[in-house]
C-alpha positions as CSV (number, residue, x, y, z in Angstrom):
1,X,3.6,-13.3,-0.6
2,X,3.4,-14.9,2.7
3,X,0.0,-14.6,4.0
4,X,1.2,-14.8,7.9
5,X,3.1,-12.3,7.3
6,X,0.8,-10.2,5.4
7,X,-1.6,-10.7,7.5
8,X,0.4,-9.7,10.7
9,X,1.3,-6.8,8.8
10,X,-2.6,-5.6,8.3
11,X,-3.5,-6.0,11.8
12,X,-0.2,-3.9,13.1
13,X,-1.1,-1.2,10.6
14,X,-2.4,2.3,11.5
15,X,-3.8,5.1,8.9
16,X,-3.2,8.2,8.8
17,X,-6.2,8.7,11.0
18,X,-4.2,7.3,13.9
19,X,-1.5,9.7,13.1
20,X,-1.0,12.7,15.8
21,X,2.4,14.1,14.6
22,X,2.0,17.3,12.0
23,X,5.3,16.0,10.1
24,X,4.5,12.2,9.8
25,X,1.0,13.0,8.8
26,X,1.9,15.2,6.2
27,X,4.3,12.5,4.9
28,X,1.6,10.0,4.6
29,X,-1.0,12.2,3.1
30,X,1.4,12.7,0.2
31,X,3.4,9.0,0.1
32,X,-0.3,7.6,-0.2
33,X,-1.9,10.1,-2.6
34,X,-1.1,6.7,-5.4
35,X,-4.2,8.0,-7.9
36,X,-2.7,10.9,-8.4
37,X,-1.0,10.7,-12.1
38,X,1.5,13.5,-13.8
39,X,2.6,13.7,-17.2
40,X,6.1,12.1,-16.6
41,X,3.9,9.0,-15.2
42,X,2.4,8.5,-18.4
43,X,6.2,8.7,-20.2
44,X,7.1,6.1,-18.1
45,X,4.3,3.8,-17.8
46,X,4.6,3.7,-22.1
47,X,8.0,2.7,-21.9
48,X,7.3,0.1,-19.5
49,X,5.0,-1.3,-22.3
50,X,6.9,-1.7,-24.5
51,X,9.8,-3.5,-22.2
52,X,7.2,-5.5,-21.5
53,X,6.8,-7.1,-25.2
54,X,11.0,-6.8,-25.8
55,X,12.6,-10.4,-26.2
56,X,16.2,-9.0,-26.1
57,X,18.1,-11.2,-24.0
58,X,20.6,-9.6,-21.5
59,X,23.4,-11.6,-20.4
60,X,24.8,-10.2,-16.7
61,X,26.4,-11.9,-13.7
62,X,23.9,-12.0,-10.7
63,X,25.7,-10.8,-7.5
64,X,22.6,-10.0,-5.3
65,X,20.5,-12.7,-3.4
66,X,19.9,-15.8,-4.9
67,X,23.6,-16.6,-6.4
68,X,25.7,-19.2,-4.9
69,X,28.5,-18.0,-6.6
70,X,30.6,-15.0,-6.9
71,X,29.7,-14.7,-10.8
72,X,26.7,-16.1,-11.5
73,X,26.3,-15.6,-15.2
74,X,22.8,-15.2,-16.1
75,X,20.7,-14.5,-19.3
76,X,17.2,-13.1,-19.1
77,X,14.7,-11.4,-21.6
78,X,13.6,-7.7,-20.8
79,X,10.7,-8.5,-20.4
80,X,11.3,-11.1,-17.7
81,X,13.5,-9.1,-15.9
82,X,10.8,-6.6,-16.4
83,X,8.2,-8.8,-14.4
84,X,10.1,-10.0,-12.1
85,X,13.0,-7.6,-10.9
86,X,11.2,-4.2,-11.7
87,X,8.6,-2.1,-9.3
88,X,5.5,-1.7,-10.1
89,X,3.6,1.4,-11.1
90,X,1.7,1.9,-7.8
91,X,5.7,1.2,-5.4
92,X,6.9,3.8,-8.4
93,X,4.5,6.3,-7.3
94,X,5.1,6.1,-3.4
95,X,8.5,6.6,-4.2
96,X,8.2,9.3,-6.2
97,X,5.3,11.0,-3.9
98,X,8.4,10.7,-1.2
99,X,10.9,12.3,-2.7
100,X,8.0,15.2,-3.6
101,X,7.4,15.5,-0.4
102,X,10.8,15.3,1.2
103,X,12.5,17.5,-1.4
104,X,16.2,15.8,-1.4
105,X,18.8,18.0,-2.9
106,X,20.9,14.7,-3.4
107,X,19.7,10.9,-4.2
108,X,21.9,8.0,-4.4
109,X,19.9,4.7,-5.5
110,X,21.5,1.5,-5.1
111,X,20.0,-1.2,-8.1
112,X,19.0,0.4,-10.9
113,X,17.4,-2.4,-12.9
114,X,15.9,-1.3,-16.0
115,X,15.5,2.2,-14.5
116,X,11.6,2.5,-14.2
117,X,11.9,3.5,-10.6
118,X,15.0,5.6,-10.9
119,X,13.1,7.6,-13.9
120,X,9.9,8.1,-11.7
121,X,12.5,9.2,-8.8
122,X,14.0,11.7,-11.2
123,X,10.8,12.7,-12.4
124,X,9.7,14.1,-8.8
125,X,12.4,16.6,-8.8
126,X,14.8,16.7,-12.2
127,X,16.8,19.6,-10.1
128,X,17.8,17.2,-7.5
129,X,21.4,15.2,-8.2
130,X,20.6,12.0,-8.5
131,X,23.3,8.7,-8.8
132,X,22.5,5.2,-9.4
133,X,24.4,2.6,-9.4
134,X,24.1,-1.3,-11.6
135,X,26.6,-3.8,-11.3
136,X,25.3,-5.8,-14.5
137,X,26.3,-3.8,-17.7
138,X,24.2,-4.4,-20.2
139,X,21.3,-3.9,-17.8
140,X,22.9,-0.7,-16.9
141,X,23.0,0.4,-20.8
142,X,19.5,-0.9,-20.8
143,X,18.3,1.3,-18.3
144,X,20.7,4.3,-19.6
145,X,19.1,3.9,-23.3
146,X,15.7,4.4,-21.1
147,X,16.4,7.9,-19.7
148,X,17.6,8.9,-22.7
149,X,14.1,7.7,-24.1
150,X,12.8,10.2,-21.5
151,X,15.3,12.9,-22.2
152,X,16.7,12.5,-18.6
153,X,20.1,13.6,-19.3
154,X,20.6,14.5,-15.5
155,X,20.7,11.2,-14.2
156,X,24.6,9.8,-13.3
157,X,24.5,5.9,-14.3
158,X,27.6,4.2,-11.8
159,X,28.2,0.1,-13.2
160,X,29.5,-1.4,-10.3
161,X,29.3,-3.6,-8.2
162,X,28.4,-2.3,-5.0
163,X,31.4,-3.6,-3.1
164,X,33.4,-1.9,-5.6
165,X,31.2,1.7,-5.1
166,X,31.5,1.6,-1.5
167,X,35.6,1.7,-1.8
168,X,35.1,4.2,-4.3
169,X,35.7,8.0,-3.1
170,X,32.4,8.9,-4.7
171,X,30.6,12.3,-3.2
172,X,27.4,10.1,-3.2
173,X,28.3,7.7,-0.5
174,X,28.4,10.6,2.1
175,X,26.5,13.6,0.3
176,X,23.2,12.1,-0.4
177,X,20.3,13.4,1.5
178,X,17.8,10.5,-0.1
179,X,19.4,6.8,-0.2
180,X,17.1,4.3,-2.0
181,X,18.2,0.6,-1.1
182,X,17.3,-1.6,-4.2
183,X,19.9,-4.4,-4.6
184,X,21.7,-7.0,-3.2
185,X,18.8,-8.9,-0.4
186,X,20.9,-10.5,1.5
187,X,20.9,-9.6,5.4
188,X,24.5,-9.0,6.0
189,X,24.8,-7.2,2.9
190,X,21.9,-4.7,3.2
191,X,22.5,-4.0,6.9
192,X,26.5,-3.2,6.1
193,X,25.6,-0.9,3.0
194,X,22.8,0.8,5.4
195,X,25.5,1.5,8.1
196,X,28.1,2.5,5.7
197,X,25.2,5.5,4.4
198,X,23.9,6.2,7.6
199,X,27.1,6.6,9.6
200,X,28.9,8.2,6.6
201,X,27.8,11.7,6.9
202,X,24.9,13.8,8.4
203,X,23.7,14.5,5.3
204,X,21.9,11.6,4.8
205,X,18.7,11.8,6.7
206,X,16.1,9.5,4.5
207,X,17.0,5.6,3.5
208,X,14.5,3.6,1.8
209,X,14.8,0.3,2.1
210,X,13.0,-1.9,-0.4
211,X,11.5,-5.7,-0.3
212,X,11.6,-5.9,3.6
213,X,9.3,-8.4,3.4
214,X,10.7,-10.2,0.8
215,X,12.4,-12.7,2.3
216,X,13.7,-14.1,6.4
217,X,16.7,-12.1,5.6
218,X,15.4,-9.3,4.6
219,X,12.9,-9.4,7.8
220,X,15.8,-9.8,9.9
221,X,17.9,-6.7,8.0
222,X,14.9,-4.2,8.4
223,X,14.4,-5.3,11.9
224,X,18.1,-4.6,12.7
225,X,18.4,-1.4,10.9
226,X,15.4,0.1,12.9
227,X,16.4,-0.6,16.1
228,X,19.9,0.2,15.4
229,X,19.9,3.2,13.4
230,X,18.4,5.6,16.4
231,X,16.2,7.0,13.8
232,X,12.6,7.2,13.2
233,X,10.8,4.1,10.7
234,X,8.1,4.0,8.8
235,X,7.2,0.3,7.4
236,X,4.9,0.3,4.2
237,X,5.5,-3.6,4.0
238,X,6.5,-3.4,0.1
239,X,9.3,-1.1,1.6
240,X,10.5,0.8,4.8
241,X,11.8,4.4,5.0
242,X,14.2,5.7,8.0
243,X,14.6,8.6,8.8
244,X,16.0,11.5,11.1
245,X,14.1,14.6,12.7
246,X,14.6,16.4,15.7
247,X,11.3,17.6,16.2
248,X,10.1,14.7,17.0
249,X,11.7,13.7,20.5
250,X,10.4,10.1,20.9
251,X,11.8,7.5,18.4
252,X,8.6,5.9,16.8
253,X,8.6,2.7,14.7
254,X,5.2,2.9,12.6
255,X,3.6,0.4,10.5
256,X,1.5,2.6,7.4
257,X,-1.5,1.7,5.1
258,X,-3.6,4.1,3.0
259,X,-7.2,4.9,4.7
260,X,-9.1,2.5,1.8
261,X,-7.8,-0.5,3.7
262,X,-8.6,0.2,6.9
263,X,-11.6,2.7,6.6
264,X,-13.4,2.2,9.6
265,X,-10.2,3.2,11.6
266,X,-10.6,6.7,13.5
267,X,-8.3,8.2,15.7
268,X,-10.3,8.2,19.3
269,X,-8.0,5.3,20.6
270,X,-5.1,6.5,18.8
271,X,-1.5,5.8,21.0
C-alpha cells in the first residue's frame, strides 16, 4: 500500500455524517454495515479455508496487468492465487451490501478468480441474473467447482478473454444493470471496457470498479472514468462505484469511510 496515497485518501474522506443527500446516505449506511454476517457468509468464508490450504497447481495464461506478453503462461497454487488475486472477506461484504442495497435485476462481473466474490455477489440476491466472465480455464473450472460447492446453480460462468466477450453479441454487455470491473489493470484497458458498458445501453446505471488504488494506472483510469462518465462517484479507495441518478442534479465525486475511522467527524461544516 502506498502510504501517500493512503494517507491523502484519509484526509479527503467524509462519513456518512457529512452526508446531506437521502439516497447517498442510505447507500453508505448499508455498503458500510461490514459486521453484519448472513448464513451464505459463513458458506463462503469455509470454502475460502479450505482454498487456503489447497496445493493444486493451476496452469493459465496471464492476460491482465503485469504480462509483457500476449500469453504469459503461468502456474500458481490455489492457495496463492487465493492470497494474492482474491478479495477479502471485509471488500466481499461491501460488495455484497451494494448489490443488497441497489437491487440489480442483472450483474455482469468482469474477473472471476476463484469466485469468492462472485459467490458473495450471488448470495445478495440469487434472483438477480448474474454473468461472469474468466479468461484462464482452469481457474474458471476452479471457481465453477466452487458454486457448485455452494449449490449456486444460477450463476453463468463465460471463459474468455475479455477482448473476445466484448465482440461477443452477449445480452450482458448491454443488459446489465450492475457491472463489477475485476480484471485486466491496465489503464487503457479498464477505461475502454468501462466506456464500452457505460455507453452500451441505459440499462447500466452502477459500475464498480475495483483496485483503483492499486497502481499509477489504475489512479489514472478511475480518475478518467469519473470525470468522463457524467455520472455520479463514490471512491471507497479499495474500489470505486459510478453511478447514475436523476434525483440528484449536481454531479458529486465523494471520497467514503465508515464512521469508526473518522469518529469525531460531525456534519456542522458539512459542504
Amino acid at each position: 500500500m502506498n502510504f501517500v496515497r493512503a494517507l491523502r485518501f484519509y484526509l479527503d474522506a467524509v462519513t456518512i455524517n457529512r452526508i446531506h443527500s437521502p439516497y447517498i446516505y442510505k447507500l453508505l449506511s448499508s455498503a458500510f454495515d461490514l459486521n453484519k454476517a448472513y448464513y451464505d457468509d459463513y458458506r463462503i468464508e469455509d470454502l475460502r479455508s479450505k482454498l487456503s490450504r489447497s496445493s493444486k497447481v493451476l496452469s493459465y495464461e496471464d492476460l491482465g496487468a503485469g504480462s509483457t506478453a500476449i500469453l504469459n503462461q503461468k502456474q500458481k497454487k490455489v492457495s496463492q492465487l487465493l492470497k494474492h488475486s482474491t478479495s477479502n472477506k471485509w471488500k466481499c461484504r461491501l460488495l455484497r451490501n451494494l448489490v443488497l442495497y441497489l437491487q440489480p435485476r442483472s450483474i455482469l462481473e468482469l474477473g472471476t478468480n476463484l469466485g469468492i466474490a462472485t459467490a458473495y455477489l450471488h448470495s445478495a440476491d440469487k434472483n438477480a441474473k448474474l454473468v461472469t466472465v474468466e479468461g484462464a480455464t482452469e481457474i474458471a473450472s476452479e471457481a465453477q467447482e466452487v458454486f457448485k460447492q455452494l449449490g449456486y446453480g444460477g450463476i453463468e460462468s463465460v471463459v474468455s478473454s475479455f477482448e473476445a466477450f466484448f465482440a461477443s453479441d452477449h445480452p450482458a454487455i448491454t443488459g446489465s444493470e450492475l457491472v463489477y470491473l475485476d480484471g485486466n489493470h491496465r489503464y487503457e484497458s479498464t477505461v475502454q471496457y468501462f466506456k464500452k458498458i457505460w455507453n452500451a445501453h441505459t440499462s447500466t446505471r452502477f459500475v464498480i470498479v475495483d483496485d483503483i488504488n492499486w497502481s499509477e494506472e489504475m489512479q489514472r483510469a478511475w480518475s478518467e472514468i469519473k470525470t468522463s462518465s457524467g455520472g455520479h462517484s463514490i471512491d471507497f479507495y479499495k474500489l470505486g462505484i459510478i453511478y447514475k441518478n436523476e434525483s440528484i442534479p449536481e454531479v458529486k465525486h465523494l471520497k467514503c469511510l465508515p464512521r469508526v475511522f473518522k469518529p469525531w467527524q460531525l456534519g456542522l461544516w458539512a459542504n
